[in-house]
mmCIF file of the C-alpha atoms, coordinates in Angstrom:
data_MODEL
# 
_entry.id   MODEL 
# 
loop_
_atom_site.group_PDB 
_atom_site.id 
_atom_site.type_symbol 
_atom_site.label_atom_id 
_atom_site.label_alt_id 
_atom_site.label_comp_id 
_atom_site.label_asym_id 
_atom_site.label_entity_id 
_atom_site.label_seq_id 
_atom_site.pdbx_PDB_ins_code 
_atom_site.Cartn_x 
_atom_site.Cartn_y 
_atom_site.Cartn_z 
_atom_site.occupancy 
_atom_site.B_iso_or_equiv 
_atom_site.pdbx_formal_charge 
_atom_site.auth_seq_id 
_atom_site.auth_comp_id 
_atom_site.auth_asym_id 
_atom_site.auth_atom_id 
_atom_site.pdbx_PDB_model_num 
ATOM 1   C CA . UNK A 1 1   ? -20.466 -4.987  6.938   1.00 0.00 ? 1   UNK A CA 1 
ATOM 2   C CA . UNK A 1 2   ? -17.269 -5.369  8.702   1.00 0.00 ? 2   UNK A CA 1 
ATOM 3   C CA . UNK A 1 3   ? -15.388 -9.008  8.335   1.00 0.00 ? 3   UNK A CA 1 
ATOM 4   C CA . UNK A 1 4   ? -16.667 -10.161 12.475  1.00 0.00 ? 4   UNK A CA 1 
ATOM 5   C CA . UNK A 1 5   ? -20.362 -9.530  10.674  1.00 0.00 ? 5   UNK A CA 1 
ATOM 6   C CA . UNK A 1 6   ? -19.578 -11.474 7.692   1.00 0.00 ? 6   UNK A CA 1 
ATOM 7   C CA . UNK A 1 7   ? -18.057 -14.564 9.330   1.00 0.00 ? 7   UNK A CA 1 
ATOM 8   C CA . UNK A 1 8   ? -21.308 -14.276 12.158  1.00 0.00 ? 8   UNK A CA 1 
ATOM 9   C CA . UNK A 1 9   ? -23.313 -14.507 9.329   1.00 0.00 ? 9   UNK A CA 1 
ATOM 10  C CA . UNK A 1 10  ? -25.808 -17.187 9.160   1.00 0.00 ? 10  UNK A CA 1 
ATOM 11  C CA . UNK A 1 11  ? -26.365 -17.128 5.385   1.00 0.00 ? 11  UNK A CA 1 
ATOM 12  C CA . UNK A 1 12  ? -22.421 -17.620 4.847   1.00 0.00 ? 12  UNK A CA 1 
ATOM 13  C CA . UNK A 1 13  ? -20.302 -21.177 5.993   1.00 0.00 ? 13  UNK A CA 1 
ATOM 14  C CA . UNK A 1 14  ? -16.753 -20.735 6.707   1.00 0.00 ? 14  UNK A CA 1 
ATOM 15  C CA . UNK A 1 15  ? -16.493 -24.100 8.379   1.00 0.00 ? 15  UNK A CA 1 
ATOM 16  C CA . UNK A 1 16  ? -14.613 -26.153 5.574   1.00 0.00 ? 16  UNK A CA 1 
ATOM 17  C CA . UNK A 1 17  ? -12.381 -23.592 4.290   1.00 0.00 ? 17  UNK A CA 1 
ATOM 18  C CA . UNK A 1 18  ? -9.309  -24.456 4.915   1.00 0.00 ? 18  UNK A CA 1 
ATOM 19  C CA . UNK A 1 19  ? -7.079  -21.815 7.118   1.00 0.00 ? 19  UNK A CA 1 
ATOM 20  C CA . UNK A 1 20  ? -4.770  -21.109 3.878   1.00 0.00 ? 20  UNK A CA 1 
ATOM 21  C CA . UNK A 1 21  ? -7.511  -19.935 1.954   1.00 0.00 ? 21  UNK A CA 1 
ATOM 22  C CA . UNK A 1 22  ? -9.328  -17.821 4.436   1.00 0.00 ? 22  UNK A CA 1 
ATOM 23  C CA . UNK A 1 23  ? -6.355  -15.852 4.749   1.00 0.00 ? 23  UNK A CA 1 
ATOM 24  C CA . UNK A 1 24  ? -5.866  -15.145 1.392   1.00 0.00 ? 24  UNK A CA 1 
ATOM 25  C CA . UNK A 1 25  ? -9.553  -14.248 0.934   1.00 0.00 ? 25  UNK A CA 1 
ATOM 26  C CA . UNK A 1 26  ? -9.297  -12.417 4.678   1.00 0.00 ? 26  UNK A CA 1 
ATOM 27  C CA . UNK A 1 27  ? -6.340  -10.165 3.615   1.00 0.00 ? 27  UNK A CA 1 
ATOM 28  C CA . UNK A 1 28  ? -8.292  -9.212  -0.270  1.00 0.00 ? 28  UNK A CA 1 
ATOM 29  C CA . UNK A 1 29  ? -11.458 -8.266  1.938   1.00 0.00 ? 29  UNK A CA 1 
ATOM 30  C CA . UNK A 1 30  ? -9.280  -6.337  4.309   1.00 0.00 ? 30  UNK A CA 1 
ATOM 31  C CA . UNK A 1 31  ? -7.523  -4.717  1.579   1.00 0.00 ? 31  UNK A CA 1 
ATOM 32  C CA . UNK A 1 32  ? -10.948 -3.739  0.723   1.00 0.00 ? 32  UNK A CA 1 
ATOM 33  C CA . UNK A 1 33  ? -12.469 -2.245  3.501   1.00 0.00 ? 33  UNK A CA 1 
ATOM 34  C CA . UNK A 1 34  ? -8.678  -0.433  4.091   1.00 0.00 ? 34  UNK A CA 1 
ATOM 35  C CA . UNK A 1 35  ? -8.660  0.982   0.725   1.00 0.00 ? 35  UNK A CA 1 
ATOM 36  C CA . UNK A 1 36  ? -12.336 2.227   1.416   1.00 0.00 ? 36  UNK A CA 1 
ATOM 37  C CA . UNK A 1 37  ? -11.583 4.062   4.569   1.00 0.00 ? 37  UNK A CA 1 
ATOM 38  C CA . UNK A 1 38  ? -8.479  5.457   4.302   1.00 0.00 ? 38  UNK A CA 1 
ATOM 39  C CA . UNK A 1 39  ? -9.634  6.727   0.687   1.00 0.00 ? 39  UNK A CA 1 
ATOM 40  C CA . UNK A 1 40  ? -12.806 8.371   2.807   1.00 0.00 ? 40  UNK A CA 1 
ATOM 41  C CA . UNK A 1 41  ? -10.371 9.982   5.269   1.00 0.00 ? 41  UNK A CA 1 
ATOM 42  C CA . UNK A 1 42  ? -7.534  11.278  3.031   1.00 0.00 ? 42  UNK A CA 1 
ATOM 43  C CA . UNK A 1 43  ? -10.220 12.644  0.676   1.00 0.00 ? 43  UNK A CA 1 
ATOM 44  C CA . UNK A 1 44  ? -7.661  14.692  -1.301  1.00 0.00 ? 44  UNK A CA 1 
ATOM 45  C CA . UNK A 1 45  ? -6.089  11.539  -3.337  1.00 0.00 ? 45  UNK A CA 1 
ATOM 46  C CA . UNK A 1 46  ? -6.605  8.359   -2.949  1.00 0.00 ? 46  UNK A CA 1 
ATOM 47  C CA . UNK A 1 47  ? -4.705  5.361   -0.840  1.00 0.00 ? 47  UNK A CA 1 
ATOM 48  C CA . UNK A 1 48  ? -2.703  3.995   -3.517  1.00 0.00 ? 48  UNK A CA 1 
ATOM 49  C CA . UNK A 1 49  ? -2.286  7.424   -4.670  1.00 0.00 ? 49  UNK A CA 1 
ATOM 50  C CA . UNK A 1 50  ? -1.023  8.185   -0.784  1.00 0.00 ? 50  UNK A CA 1 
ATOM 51  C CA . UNK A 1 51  ? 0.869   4.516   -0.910  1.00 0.00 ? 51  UNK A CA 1 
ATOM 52  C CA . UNK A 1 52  ? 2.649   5.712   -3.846  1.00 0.00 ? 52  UNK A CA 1 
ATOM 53  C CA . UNK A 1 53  ? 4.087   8.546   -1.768  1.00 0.00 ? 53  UNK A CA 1 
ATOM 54  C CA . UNK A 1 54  ? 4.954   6.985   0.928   1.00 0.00 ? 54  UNK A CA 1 
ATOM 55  C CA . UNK A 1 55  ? 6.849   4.227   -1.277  1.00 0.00 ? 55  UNK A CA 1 
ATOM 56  C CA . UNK A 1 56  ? 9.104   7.893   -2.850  1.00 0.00 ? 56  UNK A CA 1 
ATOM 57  C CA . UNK A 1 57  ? 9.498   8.392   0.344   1.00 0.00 ? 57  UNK A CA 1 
ATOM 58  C CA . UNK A 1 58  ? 10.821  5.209   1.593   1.00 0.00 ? 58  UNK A CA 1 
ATOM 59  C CA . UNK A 1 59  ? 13.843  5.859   -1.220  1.00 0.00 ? 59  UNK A CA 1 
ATOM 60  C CA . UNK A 1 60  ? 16.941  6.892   -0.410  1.00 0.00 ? 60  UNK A CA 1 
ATOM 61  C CA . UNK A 1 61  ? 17.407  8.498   -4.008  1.00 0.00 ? 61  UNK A CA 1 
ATOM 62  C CA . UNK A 1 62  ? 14.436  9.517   -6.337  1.00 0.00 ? 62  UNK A CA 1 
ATOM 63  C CA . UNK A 1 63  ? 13.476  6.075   -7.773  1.00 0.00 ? 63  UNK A CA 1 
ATOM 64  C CA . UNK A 1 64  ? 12.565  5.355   -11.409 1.00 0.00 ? 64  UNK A CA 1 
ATOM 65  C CA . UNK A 1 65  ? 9.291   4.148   -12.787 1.00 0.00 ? 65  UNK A CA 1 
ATOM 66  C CA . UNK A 1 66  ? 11.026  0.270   -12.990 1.00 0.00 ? 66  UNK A CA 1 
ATOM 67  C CA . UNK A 1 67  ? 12.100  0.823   -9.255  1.00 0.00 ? 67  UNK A CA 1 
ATOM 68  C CA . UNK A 1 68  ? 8.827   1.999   -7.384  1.00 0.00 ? 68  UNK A CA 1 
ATOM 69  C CA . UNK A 1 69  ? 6.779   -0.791  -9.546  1.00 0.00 ? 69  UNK A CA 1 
ATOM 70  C CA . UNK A 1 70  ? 9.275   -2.970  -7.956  1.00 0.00 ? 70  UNK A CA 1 
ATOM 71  C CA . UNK A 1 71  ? 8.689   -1.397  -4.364  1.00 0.00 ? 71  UNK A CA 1 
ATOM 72  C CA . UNK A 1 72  ? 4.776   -1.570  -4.222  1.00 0.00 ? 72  UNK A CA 1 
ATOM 73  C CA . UNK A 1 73  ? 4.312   -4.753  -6.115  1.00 0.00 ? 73  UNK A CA 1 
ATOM 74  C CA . UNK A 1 74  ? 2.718   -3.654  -9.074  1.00 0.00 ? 74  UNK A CA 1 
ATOM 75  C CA . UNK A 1 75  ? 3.080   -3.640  -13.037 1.00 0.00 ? 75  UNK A CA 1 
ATOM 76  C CA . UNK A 1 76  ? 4.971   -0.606  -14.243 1.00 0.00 ? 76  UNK A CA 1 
ATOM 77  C CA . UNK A 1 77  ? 1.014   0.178   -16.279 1.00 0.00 ? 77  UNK A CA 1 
ATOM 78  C CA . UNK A 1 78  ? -0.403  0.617   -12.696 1.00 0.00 ? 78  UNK A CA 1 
ATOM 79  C CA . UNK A 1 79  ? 2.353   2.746   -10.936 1.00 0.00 ? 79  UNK A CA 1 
ATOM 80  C CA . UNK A 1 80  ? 2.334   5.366   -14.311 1.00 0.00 ? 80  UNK A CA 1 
ATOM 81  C CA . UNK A 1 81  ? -1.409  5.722   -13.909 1.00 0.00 ? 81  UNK A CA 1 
ATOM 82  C CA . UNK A 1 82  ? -1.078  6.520   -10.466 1.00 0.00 ? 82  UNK A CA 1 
ATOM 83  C CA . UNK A 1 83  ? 1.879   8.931   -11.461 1.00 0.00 ? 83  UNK A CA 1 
ATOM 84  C CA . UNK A 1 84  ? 0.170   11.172  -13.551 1.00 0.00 ? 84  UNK A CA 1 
ATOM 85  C CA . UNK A 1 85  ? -2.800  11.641  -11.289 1.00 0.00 ? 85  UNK A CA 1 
ATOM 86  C CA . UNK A 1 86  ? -0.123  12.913  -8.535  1.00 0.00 ? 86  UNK A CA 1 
ATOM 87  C CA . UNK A 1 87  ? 1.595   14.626  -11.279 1.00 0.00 ? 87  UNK A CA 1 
ATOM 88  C CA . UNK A 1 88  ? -1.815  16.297  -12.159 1.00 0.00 ? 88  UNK A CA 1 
ATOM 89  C CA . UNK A 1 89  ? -2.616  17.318  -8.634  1.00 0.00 ? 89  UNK A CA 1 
ATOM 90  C CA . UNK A 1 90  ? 0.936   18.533  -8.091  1.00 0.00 ? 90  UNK A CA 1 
ATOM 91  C CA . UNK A 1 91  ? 2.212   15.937  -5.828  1.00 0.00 ? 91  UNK A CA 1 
ATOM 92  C CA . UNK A 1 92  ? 5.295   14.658  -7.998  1.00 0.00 ? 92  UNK A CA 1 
ATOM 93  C CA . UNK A 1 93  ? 7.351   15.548  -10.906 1.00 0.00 ? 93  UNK A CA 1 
ATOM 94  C CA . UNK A 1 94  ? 9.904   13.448  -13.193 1.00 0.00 ? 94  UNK A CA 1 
ATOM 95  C CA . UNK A 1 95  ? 13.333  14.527  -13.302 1.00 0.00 ? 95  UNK A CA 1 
ATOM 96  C CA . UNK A 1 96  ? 15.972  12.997  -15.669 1.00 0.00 ? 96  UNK A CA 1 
ATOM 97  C CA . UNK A 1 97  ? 18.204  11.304  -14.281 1.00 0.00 ? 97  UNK A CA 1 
ATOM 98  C CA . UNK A 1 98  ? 21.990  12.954  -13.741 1.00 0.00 ? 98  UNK A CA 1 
ATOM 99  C CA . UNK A 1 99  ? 23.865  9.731   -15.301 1.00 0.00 ? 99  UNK A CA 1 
ATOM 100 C CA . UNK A 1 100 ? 21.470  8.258   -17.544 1.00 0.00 ? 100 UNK A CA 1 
ATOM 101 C CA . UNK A 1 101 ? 18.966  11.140  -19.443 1.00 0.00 ? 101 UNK A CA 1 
ATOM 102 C CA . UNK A 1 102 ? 16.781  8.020   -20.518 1.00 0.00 ? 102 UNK A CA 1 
ATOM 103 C CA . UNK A 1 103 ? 15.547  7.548   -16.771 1.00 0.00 ? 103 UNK A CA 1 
ATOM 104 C CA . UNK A 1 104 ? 13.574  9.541   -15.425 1.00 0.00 ? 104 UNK A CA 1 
ATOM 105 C CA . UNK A 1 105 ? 13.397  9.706   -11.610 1.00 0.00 ? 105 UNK A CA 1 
ATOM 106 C CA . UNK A 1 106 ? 10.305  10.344  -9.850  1.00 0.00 ? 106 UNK A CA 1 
ATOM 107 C CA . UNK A 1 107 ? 10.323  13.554  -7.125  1.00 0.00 ? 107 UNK A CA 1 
ATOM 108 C CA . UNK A 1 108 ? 8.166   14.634  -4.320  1.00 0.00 ? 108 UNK A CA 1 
ATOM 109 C CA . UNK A 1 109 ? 6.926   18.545  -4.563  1.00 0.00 ? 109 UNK A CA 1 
ATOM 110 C CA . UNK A 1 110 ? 6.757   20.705  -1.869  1.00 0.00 ? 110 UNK A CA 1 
ATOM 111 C CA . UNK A 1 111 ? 3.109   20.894  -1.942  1.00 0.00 ? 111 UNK A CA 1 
ATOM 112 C CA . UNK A 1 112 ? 3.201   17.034  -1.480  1.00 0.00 ? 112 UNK A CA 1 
ATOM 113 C CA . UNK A 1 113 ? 5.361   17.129  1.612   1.00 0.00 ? 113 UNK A CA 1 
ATOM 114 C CA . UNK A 1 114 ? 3.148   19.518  2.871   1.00 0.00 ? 114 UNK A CA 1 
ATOM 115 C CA . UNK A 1 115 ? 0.066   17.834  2.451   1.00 0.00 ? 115 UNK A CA 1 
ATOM 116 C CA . UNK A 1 116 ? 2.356   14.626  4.472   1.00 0.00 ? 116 UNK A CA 1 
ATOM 117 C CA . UNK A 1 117 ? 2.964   17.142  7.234   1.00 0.00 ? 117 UNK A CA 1 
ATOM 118 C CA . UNK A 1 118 ? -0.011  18.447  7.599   1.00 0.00 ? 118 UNK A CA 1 
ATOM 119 C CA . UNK A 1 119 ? -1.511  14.534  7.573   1.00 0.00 ? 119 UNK A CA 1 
ATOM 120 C CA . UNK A 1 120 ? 1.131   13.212  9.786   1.00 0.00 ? 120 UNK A CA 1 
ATOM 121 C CA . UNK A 1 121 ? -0.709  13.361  12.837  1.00 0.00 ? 121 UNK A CA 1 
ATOM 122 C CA . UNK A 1 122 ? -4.321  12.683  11.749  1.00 0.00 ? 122 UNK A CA 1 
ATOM 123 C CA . UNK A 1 123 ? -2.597  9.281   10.193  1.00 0.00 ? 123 UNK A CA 1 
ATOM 124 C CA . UNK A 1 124 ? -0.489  8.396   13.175  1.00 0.00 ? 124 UNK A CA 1 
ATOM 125 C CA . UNK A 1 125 ? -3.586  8.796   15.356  1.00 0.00 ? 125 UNK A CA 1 
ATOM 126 C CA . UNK A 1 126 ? -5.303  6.247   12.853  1.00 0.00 ? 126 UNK A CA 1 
ATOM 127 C CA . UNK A 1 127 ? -2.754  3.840   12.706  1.00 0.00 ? 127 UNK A CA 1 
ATOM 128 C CA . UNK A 1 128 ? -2.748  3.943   16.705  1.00 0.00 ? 128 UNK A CA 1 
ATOM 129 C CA . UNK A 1 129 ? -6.646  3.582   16.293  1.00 0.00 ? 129 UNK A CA 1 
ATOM 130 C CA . UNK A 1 130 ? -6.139  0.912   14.054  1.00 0.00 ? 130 UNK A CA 1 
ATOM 131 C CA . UNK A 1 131 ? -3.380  -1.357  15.948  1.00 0.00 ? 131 UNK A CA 1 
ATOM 132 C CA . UNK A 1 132 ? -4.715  -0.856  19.209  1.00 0.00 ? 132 UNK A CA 1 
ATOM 133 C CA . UNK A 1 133 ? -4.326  -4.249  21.437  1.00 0.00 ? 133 UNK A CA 1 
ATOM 134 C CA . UNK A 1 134 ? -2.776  -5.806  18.868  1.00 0.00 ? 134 UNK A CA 1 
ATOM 135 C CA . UNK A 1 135 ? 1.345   -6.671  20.592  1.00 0.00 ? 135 UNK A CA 1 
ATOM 136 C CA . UNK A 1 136 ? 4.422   -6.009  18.422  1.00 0.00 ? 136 UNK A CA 1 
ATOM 137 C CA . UNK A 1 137 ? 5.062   -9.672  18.730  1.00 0.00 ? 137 UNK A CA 1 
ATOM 138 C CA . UNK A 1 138 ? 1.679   -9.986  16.810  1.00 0.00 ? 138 UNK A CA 1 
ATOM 139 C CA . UNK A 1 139 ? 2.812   -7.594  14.515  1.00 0.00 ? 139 UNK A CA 1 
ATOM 140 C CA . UNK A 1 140 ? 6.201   -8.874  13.852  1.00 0.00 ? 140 UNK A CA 1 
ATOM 141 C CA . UNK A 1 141 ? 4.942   -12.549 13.314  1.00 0.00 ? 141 UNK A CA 1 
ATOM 142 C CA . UNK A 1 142 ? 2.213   -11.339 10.915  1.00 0.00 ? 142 UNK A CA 1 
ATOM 143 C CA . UNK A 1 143 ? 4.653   -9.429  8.718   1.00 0.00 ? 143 UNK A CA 1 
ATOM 144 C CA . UNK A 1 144 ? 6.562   -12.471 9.148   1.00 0.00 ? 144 UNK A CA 1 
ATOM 145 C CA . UNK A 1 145 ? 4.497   -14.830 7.314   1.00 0.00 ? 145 UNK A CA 1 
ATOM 146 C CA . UNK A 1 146 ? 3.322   -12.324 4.488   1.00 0.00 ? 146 UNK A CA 1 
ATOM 147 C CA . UNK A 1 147 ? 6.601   -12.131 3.798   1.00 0.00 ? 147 UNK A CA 1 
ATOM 148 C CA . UNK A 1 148 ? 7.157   -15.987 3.737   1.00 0.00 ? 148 UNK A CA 1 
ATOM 149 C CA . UNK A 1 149 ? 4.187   -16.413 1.841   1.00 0.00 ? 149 UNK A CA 1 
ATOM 150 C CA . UNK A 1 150 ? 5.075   -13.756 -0.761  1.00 0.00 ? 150 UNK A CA 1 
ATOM 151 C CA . UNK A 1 151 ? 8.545   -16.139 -0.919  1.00 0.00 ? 151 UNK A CA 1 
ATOM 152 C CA . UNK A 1 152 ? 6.635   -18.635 -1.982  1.00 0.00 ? 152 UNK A CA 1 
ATOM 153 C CA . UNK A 1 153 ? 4.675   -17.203 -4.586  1.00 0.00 ? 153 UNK A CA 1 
ATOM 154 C CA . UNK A 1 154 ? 8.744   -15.944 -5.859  1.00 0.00 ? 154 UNK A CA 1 
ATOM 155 C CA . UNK A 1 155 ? 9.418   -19.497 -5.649  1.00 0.00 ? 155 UNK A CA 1 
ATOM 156 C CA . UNK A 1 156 ? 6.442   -20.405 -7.687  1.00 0.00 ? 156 UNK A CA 1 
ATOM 157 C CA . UNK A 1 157 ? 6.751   -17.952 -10.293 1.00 0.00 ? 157 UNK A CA 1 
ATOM 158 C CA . UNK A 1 158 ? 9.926   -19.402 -11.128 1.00 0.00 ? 158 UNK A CA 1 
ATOM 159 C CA . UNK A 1 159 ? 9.385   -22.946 -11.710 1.00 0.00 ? 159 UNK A CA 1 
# 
């Protein structure tokens, strides 16, 4: 059931739920349904597995454990588990790092970017697929206020 079925639902009453909440509990079910497809259409690893790549990638220098939790939002426990199942498949390595040997920095194989070349254009077709009609003003003011509300939740965390 996609999320234009759920909210048509008669058995389920979105009317009093305030616009702040929906979106929290829109963007979880999203996350969802994402996580679901894209794991049925890699089929090789899995999203987060795939995330976790394209976070390495995103670095201008092999990051450390500490840095790529850092980058994808998650706890250090998380990130490590999804490390070793890449590491397993062949997709990364660790590598000490050339200044400090108690780091170890986290490298893409050349069996991984290979599997990212030979994806690239399946994935850019999906993401096409995916953002069709939306605008890149749309875009742009969505990222915009994920990013505000994640600096609030900073803000929180601090008090």
């Amino acid at each position: 059931m996609n999320i234009q079925e759920v909210m048509q639902n008669d058995k389920i009453d979105f009317s009093g739920i305030a616009s702040s909440y929906f979106l929290i509990g829109l963007l979880s079910a999203f996350d969802n349904r994402f996580q679901a497809m894209a794991d049925k259409t890699i089929k090789i690893i899995s999203w987060k597995q795939f995330f976790t790549i394209i976070c390495i990638q995103l670095c201008k220098d092999p990051p450390t454990l500490k840095e790529l939790s850092m980058i994808m939002g998650s706890s250090h426990q998380n990130v490590k588990t999804i490390l070793n199942k890449l590491e397993k498949k062949g997709f990364v390595k660790f590598a000490p790092d050339q200044h400090d040997r108690r780091k170890q920095r986290i490298l893409l194989t050349e069996e991984c970017l290979a599997f990212c070349q030979e994806n690239d254009e399946h994935t850019s077709r999906l993401m096409q697929q995916m953002f069709h009609g939306i605008s890149e003003e749309q875009l742009k003011m969505t990222i915009q206020t994920i990013i505000q509300i994640e600096t609030n939740m900073e803000n929180i965390k601090e008090r």
